[in-house]
N, C-alpha and C positions, 0 to 999 in steps of 0.2 A: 343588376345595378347595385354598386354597393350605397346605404343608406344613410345619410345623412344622420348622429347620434349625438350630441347632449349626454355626459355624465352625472346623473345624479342618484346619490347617494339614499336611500328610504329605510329610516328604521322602525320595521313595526313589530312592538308588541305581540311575545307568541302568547295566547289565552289559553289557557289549560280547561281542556274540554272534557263536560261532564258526564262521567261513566253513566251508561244506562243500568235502569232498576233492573236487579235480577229478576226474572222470568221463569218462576217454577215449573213443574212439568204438568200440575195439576192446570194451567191456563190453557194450556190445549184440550182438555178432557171437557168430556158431557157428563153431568149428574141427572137421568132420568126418574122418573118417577114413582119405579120399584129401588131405588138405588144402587140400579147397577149402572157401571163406571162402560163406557165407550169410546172409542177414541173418534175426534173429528175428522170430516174426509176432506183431504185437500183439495181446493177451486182447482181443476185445468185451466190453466191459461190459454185465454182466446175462445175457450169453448165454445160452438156455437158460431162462430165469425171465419170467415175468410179469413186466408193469409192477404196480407197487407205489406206487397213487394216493394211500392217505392214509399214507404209510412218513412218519418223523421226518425233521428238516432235516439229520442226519449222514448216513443215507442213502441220502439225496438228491443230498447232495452227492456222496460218495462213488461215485456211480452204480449202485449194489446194492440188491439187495432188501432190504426191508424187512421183519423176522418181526410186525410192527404189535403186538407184546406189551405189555401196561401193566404196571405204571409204565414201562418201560425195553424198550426190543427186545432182542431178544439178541445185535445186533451191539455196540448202546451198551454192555450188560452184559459183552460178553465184552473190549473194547478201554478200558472204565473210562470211557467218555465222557458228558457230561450230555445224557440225550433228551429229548427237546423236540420233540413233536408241534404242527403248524398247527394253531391254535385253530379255526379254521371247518370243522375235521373234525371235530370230537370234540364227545360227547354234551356236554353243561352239567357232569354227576358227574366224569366224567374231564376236562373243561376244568380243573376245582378241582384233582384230584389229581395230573394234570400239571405247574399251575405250583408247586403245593409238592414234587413229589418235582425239578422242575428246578434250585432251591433246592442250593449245593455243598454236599455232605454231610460233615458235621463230623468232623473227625478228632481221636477220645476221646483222651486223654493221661491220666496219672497223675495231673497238675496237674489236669486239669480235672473228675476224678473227687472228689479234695481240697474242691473249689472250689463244686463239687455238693453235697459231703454237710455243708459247713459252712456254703452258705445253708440249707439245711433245719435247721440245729440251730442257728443263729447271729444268721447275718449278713440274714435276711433284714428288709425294713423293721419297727421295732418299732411303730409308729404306727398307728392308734388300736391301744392295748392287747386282748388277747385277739382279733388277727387271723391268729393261727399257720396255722389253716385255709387260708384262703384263699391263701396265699403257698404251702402244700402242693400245693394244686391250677394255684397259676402254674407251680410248681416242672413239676409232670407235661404243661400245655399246651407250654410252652418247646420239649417233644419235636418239634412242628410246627412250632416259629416259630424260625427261624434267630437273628432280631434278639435276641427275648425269652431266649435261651440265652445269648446274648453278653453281655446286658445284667447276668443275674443273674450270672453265673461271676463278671463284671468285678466286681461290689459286694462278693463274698464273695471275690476276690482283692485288694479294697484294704479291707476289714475284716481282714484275716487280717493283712496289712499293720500297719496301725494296731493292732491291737488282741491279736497274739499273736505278735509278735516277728519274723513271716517277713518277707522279702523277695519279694513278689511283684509291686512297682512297677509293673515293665515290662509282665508279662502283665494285666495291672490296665488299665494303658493300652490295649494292643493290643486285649483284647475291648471297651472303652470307644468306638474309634476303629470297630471294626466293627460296634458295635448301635447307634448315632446313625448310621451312613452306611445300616445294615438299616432303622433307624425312620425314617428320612428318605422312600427308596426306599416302604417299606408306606406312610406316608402321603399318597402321591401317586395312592395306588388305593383306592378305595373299600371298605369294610368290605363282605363279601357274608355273615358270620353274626354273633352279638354274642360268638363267640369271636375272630373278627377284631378287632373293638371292644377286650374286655378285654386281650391280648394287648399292642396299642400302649397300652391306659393302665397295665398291669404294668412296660412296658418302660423308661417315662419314670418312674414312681415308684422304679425299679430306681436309675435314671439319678440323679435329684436324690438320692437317699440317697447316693449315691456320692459326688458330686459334695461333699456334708457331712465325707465322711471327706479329702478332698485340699487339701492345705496350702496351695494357691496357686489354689484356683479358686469362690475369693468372688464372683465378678461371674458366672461359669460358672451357681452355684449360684443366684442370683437369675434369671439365664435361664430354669433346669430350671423354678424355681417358675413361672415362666409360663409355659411349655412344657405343663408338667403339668393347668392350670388348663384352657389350650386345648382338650387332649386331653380333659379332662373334659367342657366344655360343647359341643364341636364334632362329636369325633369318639363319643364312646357314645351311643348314639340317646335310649337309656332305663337311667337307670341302676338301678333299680328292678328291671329284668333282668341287672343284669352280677351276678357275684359282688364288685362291689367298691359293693354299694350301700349298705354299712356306714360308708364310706370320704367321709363327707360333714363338713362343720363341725361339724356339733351330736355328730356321732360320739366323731369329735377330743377336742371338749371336756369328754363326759361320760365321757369312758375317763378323762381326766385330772381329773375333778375328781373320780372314785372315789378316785383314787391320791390327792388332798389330802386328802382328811375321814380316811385311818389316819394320816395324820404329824403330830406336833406342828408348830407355826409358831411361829417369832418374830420376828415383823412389826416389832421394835424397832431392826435390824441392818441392815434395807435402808434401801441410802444412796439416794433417792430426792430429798431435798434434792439432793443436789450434783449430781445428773442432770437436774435441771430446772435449775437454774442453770448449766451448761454448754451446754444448749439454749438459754437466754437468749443467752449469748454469741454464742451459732452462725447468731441468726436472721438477724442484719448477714451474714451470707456467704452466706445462701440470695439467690439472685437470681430461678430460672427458678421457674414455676409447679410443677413434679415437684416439685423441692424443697422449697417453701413447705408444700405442702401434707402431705409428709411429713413436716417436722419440727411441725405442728399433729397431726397424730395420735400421734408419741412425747411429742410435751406430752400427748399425752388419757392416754395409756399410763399415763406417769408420776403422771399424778393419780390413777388409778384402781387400781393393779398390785398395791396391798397391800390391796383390798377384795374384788376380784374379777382373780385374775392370769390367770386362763385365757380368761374371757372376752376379756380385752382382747390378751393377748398371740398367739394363735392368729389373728386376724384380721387382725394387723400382717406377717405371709409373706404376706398376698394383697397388700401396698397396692401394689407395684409392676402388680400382674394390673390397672389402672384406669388405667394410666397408658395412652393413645396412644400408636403404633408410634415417631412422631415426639419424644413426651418420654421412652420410654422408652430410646431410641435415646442420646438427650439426658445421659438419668440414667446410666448404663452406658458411657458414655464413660471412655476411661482419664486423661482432661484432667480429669474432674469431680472436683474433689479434695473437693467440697462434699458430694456425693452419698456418696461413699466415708467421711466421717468418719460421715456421716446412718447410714448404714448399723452402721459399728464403734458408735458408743451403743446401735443397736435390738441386735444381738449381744451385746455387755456388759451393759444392762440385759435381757435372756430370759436370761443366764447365770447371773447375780445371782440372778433369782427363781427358775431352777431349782435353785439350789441351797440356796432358805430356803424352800423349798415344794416340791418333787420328792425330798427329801432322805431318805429314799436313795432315788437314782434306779432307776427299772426298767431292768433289764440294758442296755447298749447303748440308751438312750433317746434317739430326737431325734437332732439334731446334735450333734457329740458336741464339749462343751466346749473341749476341749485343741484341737479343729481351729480352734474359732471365736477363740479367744485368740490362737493363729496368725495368723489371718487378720487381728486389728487391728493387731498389733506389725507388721506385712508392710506394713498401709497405714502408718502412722506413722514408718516408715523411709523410705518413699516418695515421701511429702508433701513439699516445700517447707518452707521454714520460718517464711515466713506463715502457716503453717494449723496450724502444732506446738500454740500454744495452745489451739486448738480442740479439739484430740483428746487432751487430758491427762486426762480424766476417764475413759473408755474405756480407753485407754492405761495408767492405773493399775492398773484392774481387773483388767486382762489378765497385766501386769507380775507381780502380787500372787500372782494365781493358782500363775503359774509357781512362785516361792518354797514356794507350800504343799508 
């Protein structure tokens, strides 16, 4: 199966590594007690001990016995090393527990204890409503899954970010950069239970939330949504068996259409005029088929948004999941300047309607505005200034926001 990958770039630092002291010849010799000079006998290795046929690959190396203890020998255990037993020794049970205990073992921090206890109260996805549960029980799988640990910490460090003042950018990044190169990695092996399954799809939902709250990674987060979509029909066999089998369209949409039938509406407010008519303008700069066909279904959006918004607006995150490798490749281009305004309308118009329909929103709901408003002012600064006209509609919205 080919795997689902995230480009990111890592520059580190090579450290120039300290020559060892020279080591005269006179360290190997004995000075006895008439002073004469002897040379010392070299230890046989093992001497003394059985050969040790199924011992782990350190020592092996090392040319010593093996105590063959699971998870870990007690040579691994006592020198802090990762054990790793030959898989063609070991029963199928301990094949499994092997390569999860060979997995580096995490080193807790304060931060990351912070980071823990605010996805469980916070930060974890709020989508579809009343799924606290289940995100409790990712929260406890995580224990097993290296990636799935990195993934949720990173979300609840750049929530904590966003949304309560801290500064935790950086470590935000770092577990970001290690649960896509973990997700990567697990999706190159095959699910062997459907907590394997759930785990890679926790991870990528972990992922694209994130990706919602980070100022500059608009293009990142239309990736995640396809990523996620993958993970959904490729990698869970059956979702009907995961715990995320609540976690479907019609899910989505009737959590949210609970939340609209207690809030008033006043459908008289959304400028839905001026958004089709800036799509008008827009159609002369669509050229490739992605495009076309994207800015035909924010015309459907915009006809329909104030009869049925959920309906139509929840379907509009998948339209990219339809595109081909080759146009979406195409769409997602940093040259697309066509694609990128296509884009800031569908963000400013689900902004608009969450906020004359979602109003008052559920805690931390969705993508969270303030990032999405971001993300158009960011393209509009970017653009050319052939395409400035194009994006004044969007652009205003965003602008506006800001002022409130």
């Amino acid at each position: 199966m080919e795997a689902f990958s995230v480009s990111l770039t890592l520059e580190i630092a090579n450290s120039a590594t300290p020559r060892k002291a020279d080591v005269t010849e006179a360290s190997n010799l004995e000075i006895n007690e008439s002073s004469t000079i002897k040379r010392k006998r070299k230890p046989v290795p093992g001497k003394g001990f059985n050969k040790s046929r199924r011992g782990c690959f350190n020592c092996k190396r090392r040319r010593v016995k093996c105590s063959e203890a699971m998870p870990e020998c007690r040579g691994c255990n006592r020198m802090g090393l990762i054990c790793i037993y030959p898989e063609s020794h070991l029963p199928p049970a301990k094949r499994l527990h092997s390569a999860r205990s060979s997995s580096p073992k995490p080193c807790a921090n304060l931060d990351h204890l912070r980071f823990y206890h605010h996805f469980l109260a916070e930060a974890y996805p709020p989508t579809p409503l009343g799924a606290e549960p289940v995100w409790h029980n990712v929260a406890a799988m995580s224990h097993e899954y290296q990636f799935l640990a990195n993934a949720i910490l990173g979300l609840a460090a750049q929530h904590l970010t966003l949304f309560c003042g801290a500064d935790y950018s950086i470590q935000a990044l770092d577990l970001r950069v290690s649960a896509i190169n973990g997700l990567n990695e697990a999706l190159s092996q095959p699910c062997l239970t459907a907590t394997d399954a759930d785990a890679r799809y926790a991870a990528i939902i972990a992922l694209t939330f994130q990706s919602g709250y980070m100022t500059d990674a608009m293009i990142e987060f239309i990736k995640m949504l396809r990523g996620w979509m993958f993970i959904q029909t490729k990698v869970v066999p059956d979702l009907e068996m995961s715990i995320f089998r609540n976690f479907t369209r019609e899910a989505f949409t009737s959590s949210m259409k609970q939340h609209i039938a207690r809030q008033p509406i006043n459908k008289s407010m959304i400028p839905l005029d001026d958004y089709l008519a800036s799509l008008k303008i827009l159609r002369t700069l669509c050229q490739g088929t992605a495009e076309i066909k994207y800015l035909s279904a924010l015309e459907r959006l915009g006809r329909l948004a104030s009869q049925s918004p959920v309906e139509e607006i929840v379907p509009c995150y998948s339209l990219t999941n339809k595109m081909t490798e080759e146009e979406f490749k195409a769409f997602t281009d940093p040259s697309n300047g066509c694609a990128r305004i296509l884009l800031s309308h569908f963000l400013m118009l689900d902004y608009t309607l969450e906020e004359h329909f979602f109003s008052p929103t559920p805690k931390h709901f969705g993508f969270c505005g303030k990032i999405s408003t971001t993300w158009v002012i960011n393209v509009a600064a970017s653009l050319p200034s052939k395409f400035q006209q194009h994006i004044m509609w969007p652009l205003g919205i965003a602008t506006s926001s800001i002022k409130m």
